[in-house]
C-alpha positions as CSV (number, residue, x, y, z in Angstrom):
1,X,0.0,0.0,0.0
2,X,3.0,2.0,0.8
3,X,3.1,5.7,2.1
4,X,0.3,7.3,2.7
5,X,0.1,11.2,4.1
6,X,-2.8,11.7,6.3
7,X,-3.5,14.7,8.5
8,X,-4.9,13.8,11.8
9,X,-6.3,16.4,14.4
10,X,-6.3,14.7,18.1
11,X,-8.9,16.2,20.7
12,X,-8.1,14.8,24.6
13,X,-10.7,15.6,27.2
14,X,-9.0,14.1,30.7
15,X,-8.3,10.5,29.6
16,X,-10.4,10.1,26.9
17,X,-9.1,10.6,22.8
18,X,-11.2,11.7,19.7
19,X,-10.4,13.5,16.6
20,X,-10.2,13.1,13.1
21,X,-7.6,12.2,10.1
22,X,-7.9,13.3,6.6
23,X,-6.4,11.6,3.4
24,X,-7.2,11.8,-0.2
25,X,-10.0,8.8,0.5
26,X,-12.0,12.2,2.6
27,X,-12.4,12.7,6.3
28,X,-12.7,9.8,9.4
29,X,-13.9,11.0,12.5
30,X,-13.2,9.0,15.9
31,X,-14.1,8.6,19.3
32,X,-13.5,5.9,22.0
33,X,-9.9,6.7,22.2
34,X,-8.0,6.7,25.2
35,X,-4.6,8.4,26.6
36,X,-2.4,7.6,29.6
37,X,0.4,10.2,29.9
38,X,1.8,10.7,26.6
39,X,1.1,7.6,25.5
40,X,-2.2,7.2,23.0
41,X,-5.0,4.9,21.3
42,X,-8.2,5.2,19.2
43,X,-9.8,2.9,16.9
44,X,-10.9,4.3,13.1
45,X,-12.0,2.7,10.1
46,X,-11.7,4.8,6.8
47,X,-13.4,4.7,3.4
48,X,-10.8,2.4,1.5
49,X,-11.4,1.4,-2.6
50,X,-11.4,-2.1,-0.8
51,X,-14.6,-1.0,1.7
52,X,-14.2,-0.5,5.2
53,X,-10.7,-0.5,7.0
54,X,-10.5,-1.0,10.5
55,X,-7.6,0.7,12.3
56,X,-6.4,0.3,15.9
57,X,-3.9,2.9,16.9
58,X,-0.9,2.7,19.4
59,X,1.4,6.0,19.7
60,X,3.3,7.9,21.6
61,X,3.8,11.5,21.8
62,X,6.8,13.0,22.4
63,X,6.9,17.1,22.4
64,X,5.6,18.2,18.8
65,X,6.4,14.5,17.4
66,X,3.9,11.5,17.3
67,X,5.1,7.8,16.4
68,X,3.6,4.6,16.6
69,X,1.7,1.5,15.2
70,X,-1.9,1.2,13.0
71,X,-2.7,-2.6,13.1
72,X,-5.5,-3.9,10.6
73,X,-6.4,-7.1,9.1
74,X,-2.9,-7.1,7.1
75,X,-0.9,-6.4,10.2
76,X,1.0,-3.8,11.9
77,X,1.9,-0.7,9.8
78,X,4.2,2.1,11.6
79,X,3.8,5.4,11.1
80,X,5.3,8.7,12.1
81,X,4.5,12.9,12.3
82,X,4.7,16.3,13.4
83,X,2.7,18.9,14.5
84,X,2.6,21.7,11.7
């Protein structure tokens, strides 16, 4: 599938995670997700051209950086980014 650049926008309220991410596919909106110090997770399932993709989320955040793993039905995918 390869890279894929994706804008995400990350709302916390206490402990719980919710937000969105945008990618040429359109606009996925979240809830559900949790974070415990700087460490994060949510659950999202964008629009693919195959149908539905279910995402679940592992990252950390580290000052303006973000880094962590999307697992789906093909496995573990890494990804990385910044706060612009």
């Amino acid at each position: 599938m390869g890279d894929q650049k994706i804008k995400i926008t990350l709302k916390t309220e206490g402990n719980s995670l919710s937000g969105t991410s945008e990618s040429p596919m359109g606009v996925t909106t979240f809830t559900g997700g949790t974070v415990k110090g700087n460490e994060v997770s949510w659950t999202a399932t964008p629009k693919t051209p195959m149908g539905p993709l279910k995402l679940d989320f592992k990252a950390t955040i580290d000052g303006d950086k973000i880094s962590g793993q999307a697992v789906s039905m093909f496995g573990p995918a890494p990804f990385e980014g910044a706060r612009i």
